[in-house]
N, C-alpha and C positions, 0 to 999 in steps of 0.2 A: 534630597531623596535619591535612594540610588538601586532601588529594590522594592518588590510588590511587599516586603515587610515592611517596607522604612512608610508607605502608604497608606497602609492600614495600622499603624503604631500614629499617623498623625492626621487620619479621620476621627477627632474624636469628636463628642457630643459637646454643643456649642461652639468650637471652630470654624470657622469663616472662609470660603471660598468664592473665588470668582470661576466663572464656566463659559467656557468660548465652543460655538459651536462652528463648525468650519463649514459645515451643509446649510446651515442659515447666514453665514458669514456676519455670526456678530455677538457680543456678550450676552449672558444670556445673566446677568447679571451678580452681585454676591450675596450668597445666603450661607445663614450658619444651618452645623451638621444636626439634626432631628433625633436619629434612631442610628443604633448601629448595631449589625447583625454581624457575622460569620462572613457571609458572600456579599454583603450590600451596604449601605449606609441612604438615608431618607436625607434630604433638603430640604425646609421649611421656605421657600418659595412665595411670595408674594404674586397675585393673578390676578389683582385689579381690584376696586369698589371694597379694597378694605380685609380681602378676602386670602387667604392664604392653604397652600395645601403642600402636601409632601410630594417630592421628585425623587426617584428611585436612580442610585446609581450602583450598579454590581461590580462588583469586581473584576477587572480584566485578566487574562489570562497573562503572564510576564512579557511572553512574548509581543504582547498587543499593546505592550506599556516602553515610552521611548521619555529618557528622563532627560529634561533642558536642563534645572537647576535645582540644586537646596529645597526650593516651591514650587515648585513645576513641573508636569511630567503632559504627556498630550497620550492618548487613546487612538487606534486605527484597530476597529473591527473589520475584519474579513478583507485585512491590505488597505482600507479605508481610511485617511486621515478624519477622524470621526469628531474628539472631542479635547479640549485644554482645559486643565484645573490648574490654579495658580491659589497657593493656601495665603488668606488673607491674614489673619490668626491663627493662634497656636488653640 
């Protein structure tokens, strides 16, 4: 990925990502894509005793978007090294 389009062309519904949070220092593990809107896309998230719900991820500004690889791109709100998505699946 090399572009906020190339990101949103490969969030799609059922695709598979892993989420690294840098403020919790630790994966937050891999879930595939739920919903997918215009500005955001939903993770179907596992939350313990069986139970699962949707995690909301909005789209960042380009700016806010620093691309590692092909799968990879990390998030920094507000100058903040925030968040890493690495695509597990297509």
């Amino acid at each position: 990925m090399k572009s906020l389009a190339d990101i949103k062309r490969a969030m799609v519904v059922g695709s598979e990502w892993e989420a690294y949070s840098y403020f919790g220092g630790k994966s937050m593990g891999v879930a595939p894509i739920h919903r997918v809107q215009k500005n955001a896309v939903t993770f179907m998230r596992n939350i313990g005793n069986g139970k699962q719900a949707e995690s909301w991820f909005r789209f960042p500004k380009a700016s806010e978007v620093d691309f590692i690889d092909e799968d990879t791109f990390t998030v920094a709100y507000d100058g903040l090294l925030n968040l890493r998505y690495r695509r597990i699946t297509s």
